[in-house]
VEXDO-234856 format. One record per residue (C-alpha): residue number from 1; residue in three letters; x negated, y, z. Coordinates in pm, whole numbers, plus 50000, padded with zeros to 5 digits. Layout:
! residues N
<node i="NUM" aa="ala" px="X" py="Y" pz="Z"/>
...
//
This chain:
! residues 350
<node i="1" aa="unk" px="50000" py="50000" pz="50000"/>
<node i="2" aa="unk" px="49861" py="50354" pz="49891"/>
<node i="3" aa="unk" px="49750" py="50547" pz="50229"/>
<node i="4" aa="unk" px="49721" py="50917" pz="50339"/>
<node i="5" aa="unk" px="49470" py="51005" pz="50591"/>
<node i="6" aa="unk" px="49619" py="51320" pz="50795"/>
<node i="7" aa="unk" px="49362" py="51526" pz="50963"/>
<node i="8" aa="unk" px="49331" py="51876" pz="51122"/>
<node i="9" aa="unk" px="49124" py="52184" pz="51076"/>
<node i="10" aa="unk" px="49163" py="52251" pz="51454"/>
<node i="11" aa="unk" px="49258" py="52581" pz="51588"/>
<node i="12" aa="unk" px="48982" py="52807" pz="51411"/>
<node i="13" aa="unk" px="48636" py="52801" pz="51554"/>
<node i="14" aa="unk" px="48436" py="52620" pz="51337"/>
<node i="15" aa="unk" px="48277" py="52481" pz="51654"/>
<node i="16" aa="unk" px="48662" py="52242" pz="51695"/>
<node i="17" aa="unk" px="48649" py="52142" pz="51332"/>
<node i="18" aa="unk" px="48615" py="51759" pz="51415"/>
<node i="19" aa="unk" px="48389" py="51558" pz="51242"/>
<node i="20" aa="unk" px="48672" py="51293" pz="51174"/>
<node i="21" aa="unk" px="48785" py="51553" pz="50930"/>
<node i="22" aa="unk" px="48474" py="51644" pz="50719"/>
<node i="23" aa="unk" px="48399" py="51318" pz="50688"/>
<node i="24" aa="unk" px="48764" py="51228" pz="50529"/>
<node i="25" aa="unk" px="48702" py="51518" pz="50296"/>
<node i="26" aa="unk" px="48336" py="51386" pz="50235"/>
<node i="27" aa="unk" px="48525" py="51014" pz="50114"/>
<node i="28" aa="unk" px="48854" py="51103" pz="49964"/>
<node i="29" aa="unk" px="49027" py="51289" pz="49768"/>
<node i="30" aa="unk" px="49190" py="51538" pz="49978"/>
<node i="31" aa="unk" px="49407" py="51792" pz="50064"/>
<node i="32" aa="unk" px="49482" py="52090" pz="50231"/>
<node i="33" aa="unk" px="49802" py="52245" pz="50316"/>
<node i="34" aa="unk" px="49699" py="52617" pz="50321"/>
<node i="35" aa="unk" px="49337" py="52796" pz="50288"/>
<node i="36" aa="unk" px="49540" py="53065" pz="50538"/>
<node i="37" aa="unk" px="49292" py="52916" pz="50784"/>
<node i="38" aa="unk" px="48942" py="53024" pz="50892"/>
<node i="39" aa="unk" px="48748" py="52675" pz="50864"/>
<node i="40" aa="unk" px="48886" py="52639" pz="50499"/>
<node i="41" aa="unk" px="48590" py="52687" pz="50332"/>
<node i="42" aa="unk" px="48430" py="52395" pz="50537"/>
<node i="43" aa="unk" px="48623" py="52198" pz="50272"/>
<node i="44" aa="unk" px="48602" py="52112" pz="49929"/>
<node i="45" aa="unk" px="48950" py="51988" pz="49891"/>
<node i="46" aa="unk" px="49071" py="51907" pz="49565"/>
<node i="47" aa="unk" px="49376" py="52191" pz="49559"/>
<node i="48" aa="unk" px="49593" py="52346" pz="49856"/>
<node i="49" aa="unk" px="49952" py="52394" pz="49816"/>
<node i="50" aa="unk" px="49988" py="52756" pz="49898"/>
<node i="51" aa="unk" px="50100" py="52809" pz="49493"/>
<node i="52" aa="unk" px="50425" py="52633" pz="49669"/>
<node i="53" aa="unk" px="50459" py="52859" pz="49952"/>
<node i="54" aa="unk" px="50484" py="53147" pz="49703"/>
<node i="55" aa="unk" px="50731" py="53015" pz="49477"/>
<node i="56" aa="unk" px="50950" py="52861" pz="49697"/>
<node i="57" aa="unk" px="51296" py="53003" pz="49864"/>
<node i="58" aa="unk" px="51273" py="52814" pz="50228"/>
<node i="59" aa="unk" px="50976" py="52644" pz="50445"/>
<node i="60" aa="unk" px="51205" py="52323" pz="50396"/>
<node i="61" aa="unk" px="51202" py="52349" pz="50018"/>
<node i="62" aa="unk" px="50813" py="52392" pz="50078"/>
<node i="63" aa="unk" px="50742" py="52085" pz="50338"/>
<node i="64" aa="unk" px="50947" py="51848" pz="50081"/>
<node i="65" aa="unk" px="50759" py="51972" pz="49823"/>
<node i="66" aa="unk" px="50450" py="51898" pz="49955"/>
<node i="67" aa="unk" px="50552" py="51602" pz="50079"/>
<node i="68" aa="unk" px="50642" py="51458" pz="49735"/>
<node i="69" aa="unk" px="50312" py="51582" pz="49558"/>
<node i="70" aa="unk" px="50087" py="51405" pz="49847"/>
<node i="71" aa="unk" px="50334" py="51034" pz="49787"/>
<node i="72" aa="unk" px="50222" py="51090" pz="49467"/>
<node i="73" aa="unk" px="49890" py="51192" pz="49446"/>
<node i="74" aa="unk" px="49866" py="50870" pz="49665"/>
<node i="75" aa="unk" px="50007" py="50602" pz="49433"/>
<node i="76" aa="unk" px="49766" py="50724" pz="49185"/>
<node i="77" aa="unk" px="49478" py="50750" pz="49371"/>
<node i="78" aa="unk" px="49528" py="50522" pz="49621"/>
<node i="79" aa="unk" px="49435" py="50683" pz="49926"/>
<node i="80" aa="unk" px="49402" py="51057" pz="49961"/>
<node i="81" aa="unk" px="49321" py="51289" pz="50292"/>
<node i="82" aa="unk" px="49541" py="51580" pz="50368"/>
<node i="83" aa="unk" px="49398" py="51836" pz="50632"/>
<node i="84" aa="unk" px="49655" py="52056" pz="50781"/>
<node i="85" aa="unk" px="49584" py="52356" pz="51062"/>
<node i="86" aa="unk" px="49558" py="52290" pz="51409"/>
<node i="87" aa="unk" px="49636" py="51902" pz="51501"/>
<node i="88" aa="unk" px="49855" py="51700" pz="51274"/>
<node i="89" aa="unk" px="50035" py="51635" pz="51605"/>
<node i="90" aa="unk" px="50145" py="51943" pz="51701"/>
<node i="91" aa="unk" px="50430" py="52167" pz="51484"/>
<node i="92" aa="unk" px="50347" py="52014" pz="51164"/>
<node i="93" aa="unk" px="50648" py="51961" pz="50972"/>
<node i="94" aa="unk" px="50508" py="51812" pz="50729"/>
<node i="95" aa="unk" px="50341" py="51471" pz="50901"/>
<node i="96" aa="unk" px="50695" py="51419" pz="51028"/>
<node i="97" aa="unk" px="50823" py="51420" pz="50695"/>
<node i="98" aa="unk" px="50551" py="51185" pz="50590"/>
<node i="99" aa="unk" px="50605" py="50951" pz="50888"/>
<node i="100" aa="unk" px="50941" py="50917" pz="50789"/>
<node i="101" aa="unk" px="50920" py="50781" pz="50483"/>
<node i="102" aa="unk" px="50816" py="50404" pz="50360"/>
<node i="103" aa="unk" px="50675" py="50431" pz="50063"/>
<node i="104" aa="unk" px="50281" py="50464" pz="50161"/>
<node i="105" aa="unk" px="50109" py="50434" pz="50437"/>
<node i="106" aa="unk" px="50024" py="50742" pz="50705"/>
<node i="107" aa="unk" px="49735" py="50739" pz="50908"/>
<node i="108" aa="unk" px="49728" py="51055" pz="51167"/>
<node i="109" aa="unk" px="49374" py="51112" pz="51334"/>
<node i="110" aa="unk" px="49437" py="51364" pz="51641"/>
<node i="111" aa="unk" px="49234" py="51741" pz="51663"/>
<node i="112" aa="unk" px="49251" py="51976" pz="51927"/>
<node i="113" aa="unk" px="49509" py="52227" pz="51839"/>
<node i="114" aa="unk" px="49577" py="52591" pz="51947"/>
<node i="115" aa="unk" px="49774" py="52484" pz="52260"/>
<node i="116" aa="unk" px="49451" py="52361" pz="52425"/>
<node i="117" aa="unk" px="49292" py="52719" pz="52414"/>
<node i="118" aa="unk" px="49644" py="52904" pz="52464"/>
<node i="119" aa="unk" px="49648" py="52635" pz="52823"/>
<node i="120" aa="unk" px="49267" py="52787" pz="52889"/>
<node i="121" aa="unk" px="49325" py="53167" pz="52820"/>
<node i="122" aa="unk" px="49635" py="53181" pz="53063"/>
<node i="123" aa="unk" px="49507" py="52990" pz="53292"/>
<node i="124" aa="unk" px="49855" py="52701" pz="53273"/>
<node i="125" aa="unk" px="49906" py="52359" pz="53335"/>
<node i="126" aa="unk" px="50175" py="52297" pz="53084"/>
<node i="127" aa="unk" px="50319" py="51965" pz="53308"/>
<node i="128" aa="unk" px="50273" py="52179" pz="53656"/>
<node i="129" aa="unk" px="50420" py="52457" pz="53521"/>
<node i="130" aa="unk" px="50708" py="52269" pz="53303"/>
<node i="131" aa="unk" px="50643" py="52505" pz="52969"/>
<node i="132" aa="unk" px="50900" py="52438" pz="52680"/>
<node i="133" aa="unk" px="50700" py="52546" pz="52340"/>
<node i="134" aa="unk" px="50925" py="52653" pz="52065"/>
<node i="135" aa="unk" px="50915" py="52757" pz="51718"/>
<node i="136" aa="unk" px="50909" py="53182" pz="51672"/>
<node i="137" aa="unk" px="51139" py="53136" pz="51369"/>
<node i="138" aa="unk" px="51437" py="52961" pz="51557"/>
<node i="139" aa="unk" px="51349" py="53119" pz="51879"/>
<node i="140" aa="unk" px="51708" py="53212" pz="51974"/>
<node i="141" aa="unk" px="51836" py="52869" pz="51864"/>
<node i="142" aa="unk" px="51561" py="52669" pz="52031"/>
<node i="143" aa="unk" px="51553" py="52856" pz="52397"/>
<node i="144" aa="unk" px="51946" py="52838" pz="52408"/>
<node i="145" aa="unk" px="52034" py="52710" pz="52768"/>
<node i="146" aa="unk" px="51640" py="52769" pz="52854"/>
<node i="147" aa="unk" px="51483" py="52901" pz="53140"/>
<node i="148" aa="unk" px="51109" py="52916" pz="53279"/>
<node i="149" aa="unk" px="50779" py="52939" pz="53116"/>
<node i="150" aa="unk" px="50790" py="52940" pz="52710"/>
<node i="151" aa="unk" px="50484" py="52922" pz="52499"/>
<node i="152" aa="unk" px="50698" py="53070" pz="52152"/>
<node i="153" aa="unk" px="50427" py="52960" pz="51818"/>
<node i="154" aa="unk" px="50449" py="53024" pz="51463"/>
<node i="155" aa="unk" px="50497" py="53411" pz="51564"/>
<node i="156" aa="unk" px="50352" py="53578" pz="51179"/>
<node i="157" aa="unk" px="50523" py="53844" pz="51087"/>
<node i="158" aa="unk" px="50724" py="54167" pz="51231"/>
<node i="159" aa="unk" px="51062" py="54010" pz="51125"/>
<node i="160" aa="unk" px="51013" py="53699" pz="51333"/>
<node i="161" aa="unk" px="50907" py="53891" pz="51659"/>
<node i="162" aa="unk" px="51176" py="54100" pz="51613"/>
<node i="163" aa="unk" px="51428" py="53859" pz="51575"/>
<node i="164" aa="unk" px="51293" py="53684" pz="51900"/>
<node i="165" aa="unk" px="51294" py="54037" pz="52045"/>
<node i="166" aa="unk" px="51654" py="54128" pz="51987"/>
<node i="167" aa="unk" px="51755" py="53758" pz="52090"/>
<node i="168" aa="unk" px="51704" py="53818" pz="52453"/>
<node i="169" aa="unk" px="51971" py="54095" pz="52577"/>
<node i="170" aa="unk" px="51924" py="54168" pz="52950"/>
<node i="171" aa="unk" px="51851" py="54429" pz="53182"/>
<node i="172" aa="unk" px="51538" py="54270" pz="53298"/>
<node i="173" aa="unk" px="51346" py="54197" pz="52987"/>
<node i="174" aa="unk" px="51087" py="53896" pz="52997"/>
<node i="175" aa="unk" px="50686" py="54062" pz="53024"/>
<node i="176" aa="unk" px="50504" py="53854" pz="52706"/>
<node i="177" aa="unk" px="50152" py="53771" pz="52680"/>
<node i="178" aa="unk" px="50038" py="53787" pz="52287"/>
<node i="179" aa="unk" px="49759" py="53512" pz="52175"/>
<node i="180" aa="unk" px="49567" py="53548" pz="51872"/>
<node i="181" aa="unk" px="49309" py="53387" pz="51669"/>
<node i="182" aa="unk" px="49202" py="53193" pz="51947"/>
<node i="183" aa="unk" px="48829" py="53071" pz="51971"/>
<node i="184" aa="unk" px="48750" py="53356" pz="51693"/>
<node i="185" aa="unk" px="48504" py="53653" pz="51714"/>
<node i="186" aa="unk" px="48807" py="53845" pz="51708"/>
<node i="187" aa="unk" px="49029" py="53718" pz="51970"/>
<node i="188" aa="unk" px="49292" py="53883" pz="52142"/>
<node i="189" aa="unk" px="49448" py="53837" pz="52445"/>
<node i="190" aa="unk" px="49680" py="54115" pz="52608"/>
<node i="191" aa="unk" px="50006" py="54205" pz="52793"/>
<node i="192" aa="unk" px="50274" py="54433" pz="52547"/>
<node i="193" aa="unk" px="50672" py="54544" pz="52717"/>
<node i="194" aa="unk" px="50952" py="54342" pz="52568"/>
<node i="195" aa="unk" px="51107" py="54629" pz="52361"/>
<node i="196" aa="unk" px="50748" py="54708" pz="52204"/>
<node i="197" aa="unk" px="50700" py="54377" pz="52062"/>
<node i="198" aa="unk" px="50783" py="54415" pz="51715"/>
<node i="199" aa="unk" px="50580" py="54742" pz="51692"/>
<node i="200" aa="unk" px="50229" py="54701" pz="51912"/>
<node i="201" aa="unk" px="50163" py="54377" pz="51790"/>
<node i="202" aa="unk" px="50023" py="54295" pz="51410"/>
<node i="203" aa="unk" px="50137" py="53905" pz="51393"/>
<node i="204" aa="unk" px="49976" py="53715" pz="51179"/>
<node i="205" aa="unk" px="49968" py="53287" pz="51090"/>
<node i="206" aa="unk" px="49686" py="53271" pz="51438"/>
<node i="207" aa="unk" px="49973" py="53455" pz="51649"/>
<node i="208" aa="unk" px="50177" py="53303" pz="51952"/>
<node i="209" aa="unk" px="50348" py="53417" pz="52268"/>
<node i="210" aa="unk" px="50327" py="53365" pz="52600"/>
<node i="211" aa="unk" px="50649" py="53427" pz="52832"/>
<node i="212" aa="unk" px="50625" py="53319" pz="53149"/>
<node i="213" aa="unk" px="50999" py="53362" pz="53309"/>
<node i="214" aa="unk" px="51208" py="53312" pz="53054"/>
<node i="215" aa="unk" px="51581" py="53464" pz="53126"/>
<node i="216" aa="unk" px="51892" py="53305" pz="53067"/>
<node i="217" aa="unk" px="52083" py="53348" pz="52757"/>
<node i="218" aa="unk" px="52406" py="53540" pz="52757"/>
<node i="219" aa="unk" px="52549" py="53222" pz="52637"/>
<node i="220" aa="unk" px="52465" py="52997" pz="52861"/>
<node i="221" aa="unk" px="52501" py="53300" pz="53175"/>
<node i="222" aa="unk" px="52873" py="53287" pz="53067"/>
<node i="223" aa="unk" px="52955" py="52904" pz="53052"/>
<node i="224" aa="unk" px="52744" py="52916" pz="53420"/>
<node i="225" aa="unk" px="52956" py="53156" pz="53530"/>
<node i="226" aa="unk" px="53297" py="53010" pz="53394"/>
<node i="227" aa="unk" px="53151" py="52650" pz="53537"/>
<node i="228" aa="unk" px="53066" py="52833" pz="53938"/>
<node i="229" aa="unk" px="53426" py="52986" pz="53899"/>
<node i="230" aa="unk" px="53594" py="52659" pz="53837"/>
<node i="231" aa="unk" px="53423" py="52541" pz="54105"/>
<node i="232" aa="unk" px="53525" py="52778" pz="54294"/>
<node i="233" aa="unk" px="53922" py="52729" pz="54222"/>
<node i="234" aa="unk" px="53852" py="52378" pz="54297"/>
<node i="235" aa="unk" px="53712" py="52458" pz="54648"/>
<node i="236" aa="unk" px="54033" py="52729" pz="54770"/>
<node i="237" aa="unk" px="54277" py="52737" pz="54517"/>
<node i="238" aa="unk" px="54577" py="52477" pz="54628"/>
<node i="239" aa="unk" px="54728" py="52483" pz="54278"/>
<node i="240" aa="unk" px="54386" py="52376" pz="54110"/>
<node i="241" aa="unk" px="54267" py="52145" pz="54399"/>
<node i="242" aa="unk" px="54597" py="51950" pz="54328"/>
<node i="243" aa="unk" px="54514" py="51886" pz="53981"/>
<node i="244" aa="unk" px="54368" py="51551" pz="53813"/>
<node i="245" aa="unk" px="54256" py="51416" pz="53459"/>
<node i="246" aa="unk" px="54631" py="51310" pz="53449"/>
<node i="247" aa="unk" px="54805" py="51617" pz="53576"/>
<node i="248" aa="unk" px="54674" py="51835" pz="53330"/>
<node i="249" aa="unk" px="54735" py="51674" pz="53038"/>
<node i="250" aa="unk" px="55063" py="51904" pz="52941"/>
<node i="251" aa="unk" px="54889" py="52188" pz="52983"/>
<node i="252" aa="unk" px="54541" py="52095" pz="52743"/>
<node i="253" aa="unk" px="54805" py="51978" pz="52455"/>
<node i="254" aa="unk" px="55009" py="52331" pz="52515"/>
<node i="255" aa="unk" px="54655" py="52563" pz="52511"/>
<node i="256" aa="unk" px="54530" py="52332" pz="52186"/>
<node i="257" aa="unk" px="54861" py="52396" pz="52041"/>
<node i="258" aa="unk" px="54863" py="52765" pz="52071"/>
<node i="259" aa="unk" px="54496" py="52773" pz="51951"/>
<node i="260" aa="unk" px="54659" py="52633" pz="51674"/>
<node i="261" aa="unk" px="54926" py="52852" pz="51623"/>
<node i="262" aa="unk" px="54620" py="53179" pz="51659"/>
<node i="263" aa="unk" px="54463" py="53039" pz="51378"/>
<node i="264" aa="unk" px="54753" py="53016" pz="51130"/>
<node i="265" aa="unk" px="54844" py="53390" pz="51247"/>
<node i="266" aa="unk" px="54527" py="53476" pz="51158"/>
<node i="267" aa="unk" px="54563" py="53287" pz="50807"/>
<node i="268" aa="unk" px="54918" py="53360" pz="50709"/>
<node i="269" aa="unk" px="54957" py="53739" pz="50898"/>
<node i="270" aa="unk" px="54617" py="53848" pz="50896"/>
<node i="271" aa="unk" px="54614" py="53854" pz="51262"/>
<node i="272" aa="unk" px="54292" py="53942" pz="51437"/>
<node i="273" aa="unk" px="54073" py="53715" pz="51594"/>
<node i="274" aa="unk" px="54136" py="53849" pz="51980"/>
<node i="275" aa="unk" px="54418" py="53551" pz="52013"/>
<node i="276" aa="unk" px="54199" py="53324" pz="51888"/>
<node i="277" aa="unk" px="53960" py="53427" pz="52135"/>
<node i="278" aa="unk" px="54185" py="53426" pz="52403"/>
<node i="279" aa="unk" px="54358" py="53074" pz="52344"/>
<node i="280" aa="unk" px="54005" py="52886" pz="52280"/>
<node i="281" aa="unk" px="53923" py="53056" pz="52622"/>
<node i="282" aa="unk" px="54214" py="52865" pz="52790"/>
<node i="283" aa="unk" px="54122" py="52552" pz="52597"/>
<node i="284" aa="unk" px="53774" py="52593" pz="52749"/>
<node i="285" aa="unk" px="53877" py="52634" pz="53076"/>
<node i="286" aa="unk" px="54067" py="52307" pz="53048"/>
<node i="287" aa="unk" px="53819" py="52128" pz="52934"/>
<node i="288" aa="unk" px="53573" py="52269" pz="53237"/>
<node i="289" aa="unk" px="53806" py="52182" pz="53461"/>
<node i="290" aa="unk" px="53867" py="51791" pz="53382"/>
<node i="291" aa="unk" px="53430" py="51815" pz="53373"/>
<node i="292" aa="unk" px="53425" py="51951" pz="53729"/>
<node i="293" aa="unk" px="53704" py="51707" pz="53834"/>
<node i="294" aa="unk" px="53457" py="51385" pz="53700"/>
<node i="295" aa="unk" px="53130" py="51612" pz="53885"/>
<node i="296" aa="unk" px="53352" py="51575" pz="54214"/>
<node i="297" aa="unk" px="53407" py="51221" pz="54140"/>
<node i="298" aa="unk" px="53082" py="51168" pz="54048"/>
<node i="299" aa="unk" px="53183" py="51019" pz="53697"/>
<node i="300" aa="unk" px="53059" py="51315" pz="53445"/>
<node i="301" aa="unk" px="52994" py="51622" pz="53411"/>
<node i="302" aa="unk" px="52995" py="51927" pz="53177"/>
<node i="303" aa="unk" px="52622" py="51868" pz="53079"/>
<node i="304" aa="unk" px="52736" py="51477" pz="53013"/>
<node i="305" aa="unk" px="53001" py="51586" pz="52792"/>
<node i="306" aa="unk" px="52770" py="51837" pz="52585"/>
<node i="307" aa="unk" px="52516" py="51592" pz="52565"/>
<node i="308" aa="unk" px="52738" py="51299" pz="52441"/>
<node i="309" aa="unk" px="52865" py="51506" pz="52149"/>
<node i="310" aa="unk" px="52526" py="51646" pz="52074"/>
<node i="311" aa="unk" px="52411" py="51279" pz="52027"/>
<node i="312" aa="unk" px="52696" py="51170" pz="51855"/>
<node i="313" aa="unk" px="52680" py="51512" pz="51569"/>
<node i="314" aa="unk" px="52320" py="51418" pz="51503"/>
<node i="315" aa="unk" px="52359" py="51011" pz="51436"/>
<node i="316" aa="unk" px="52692" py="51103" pz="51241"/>
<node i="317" aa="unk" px="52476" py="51339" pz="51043"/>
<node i="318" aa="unk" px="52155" py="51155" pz="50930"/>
<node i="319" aa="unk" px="52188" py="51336" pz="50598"/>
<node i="320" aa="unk" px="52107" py="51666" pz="50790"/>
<node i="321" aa="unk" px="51844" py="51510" pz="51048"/>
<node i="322" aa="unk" px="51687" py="51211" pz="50945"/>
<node i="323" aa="unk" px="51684" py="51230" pz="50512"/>
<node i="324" aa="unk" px="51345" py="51104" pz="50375"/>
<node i="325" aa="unk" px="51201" py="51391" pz="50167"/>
<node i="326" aa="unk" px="51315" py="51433" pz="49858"/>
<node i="327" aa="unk" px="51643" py="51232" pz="49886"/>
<node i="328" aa="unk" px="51922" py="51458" pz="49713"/>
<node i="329" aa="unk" px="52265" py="51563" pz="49943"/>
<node i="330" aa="unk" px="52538" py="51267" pz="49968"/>
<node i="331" aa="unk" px="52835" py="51421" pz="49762"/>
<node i="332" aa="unk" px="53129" py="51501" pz="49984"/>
<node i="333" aa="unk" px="53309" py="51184" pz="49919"/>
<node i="334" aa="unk" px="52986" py="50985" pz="49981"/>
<node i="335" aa="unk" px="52962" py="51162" pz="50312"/>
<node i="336" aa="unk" px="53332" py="51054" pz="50392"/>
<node i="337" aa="unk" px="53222" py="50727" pz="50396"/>
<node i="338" aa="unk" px="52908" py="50776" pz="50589"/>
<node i="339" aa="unk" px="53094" py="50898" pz="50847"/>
<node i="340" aa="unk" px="53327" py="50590" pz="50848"/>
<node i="341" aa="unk" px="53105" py="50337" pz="50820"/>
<node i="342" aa="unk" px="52846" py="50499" pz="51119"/>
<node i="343" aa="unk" px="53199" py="50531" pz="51344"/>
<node i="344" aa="unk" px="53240" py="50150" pz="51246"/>
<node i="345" aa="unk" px="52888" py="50061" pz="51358"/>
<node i="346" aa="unk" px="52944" py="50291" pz="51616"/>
<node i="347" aa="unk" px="53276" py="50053" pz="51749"/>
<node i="348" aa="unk" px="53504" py="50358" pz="51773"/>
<node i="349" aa="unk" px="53711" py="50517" pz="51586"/>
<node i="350" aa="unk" px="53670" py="50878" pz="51783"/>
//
């Protein structure tokens, strides 16, 4: 079976480079992903693939791209190296896209990446200190529900830190630590206030950040809230302490009928959305309330209920999270029957 050989360039001192990875460009034919990395010119590689970043509409479009030239450039050659920034093992899109498929073999030989200096500089256990590290261009998606220490990479332009900027609306703004071009003659290290962050710094591909408290979303200070409140009723209200899975049962089919009825106003009388907002509010609160009936029972809980249907929207969707490069999109009636065939294997019909 053909084989790719996936190195890294380590985090930018030429002093990191490993030998593992000159050597594969010494025996192979090989490839890098970018020459947007200082230790490039260590390597003779046969061609990068930065022509794709600058034709392409999307970093997926890019990764599968790639991906599909290296499967190639294996079956002809056999086996081929392909030298990426940093470690292979850390935020490279691209070896899990190779890992996933069957076609030819992947062989991933481990480099120090830019997480081991970033750990150094600030002076952080990542396991004592429990740090989440997220990508900078789905940093509002990614640290949804988060709080604590965040180590945010992939931070290279002025949109992306300002996007991550206005993603966080609080009174107390998080203090960030910028990291660049680690282990280089140039490095920089320094403190910059929350609402300067898209103007002090100049990002660029050797740019991360450091935030150390991260605050809670507004998101996920609401459902908290709505959650303690419930609680609350639970604990002194005699109406809600009365209630049970059972007794509530009218009342969740009369506030999903009227959420119902919002959205057809909406359709048919161009209603705005405030009823909407209002009825899915009282669904909600129905659907908090049977989760802090199981918490007192010590059956479930809200997080076990948003966890289940997490789990069960990503295996019910393996054409969004798990499709080998290169595969095309099921059409819509192919995806009908996906979804009934993984609810079959699944034994449920729900």
């Amino acid at each position: 079976m053909p084989l790719i050989v996936v190195g890294g360039l380590g985090p930018g001192t030429e002093s990191l480079v490993p030998e593992t990875s000159l050597k594969l460009a010494r025996d192979h034919r090989t490839f890098l992903r970018t020459r947007q990395h200082p230790c490039a010119h260590l390597f003779n590689a046969e061609q990068s693939f930065d022509e794709i970043y600058d034709s392409s509409d999307s970093l997926e479009t890019v990764y599968i791209a790639i991906v599909e030239s290296l499967l190639s450039e294996a079956n002809r050659h056999g086996t081929i190296g392909y030298l990426v920034p940093g470690s292979p093992l850390v935020a490279e899109h691209t070896v899990d896209l190779l890992r996933k498929q069957t076609k030819v073999a992947v062989e991933v030989i481990p480099s120090v990446s830019f997480l081991d200096l970033a750990w150094e500089r600030l002076h952080v256990d990542p396991i004592a200190k429990r740090v989440t590290i997220v990508n900078g261009q789905n940093f509002e998606k990614e640290t949804m529900g988060l709080t604590g220490s965040v180590l945010v990479a992939q931070c290279d332009d002025r949109f992306v830190l300002s996007d991550i900027k206005l993603s966080i609306n609080t009174n107390e703004p998080p203090t960030v630590t910028v990291l660049q071009r680690l282990g280089l003659d140039n490095e920089s290290v320094f403190e910059v206030n929350w609402d300067d962050l898209d103007r002090e710094v100049n990002p660029d591909h050797l740019t991360c950040l450091w935030i150390s408290e991260l605050p809670a979303s507004l998101t996920t200070d609401a459902v908290t809230q709505l959650h303690n409140v419930v609680g609350r009723l639970r604990r002194e209200c005699p109406w809600d302490q009365e209630q049970t899975h059972h007794s509530l049962i009218s009342g969740l089919l009369e506030e999903a009928n009227e959420v119902v009825e919002a959205i057809e106003l909406m359709e048919t009388k161009g209603a705005g959305s405030d009823a909407l907002v209002e009825e899915l509010g009282d669904l909600l609160f129905h659907i908090v309330l049977q989760c802090a009936i199981g918490e007192e029972e010590g059956t479930f809980d809200l997080a076990d209920v948003a966890t289940e249907i997490h789990g069960k929207m990503v295996r019910r969707h393996p054409h969004i999270f798990n499709r080998d490069p290169g595969t095309p999109m099921p059409t819509k009636e192919e995806l009908a029957e996906q979804w009934k065939a993984i609810k079959a294997a699944e034994g449920n019909q729900a």
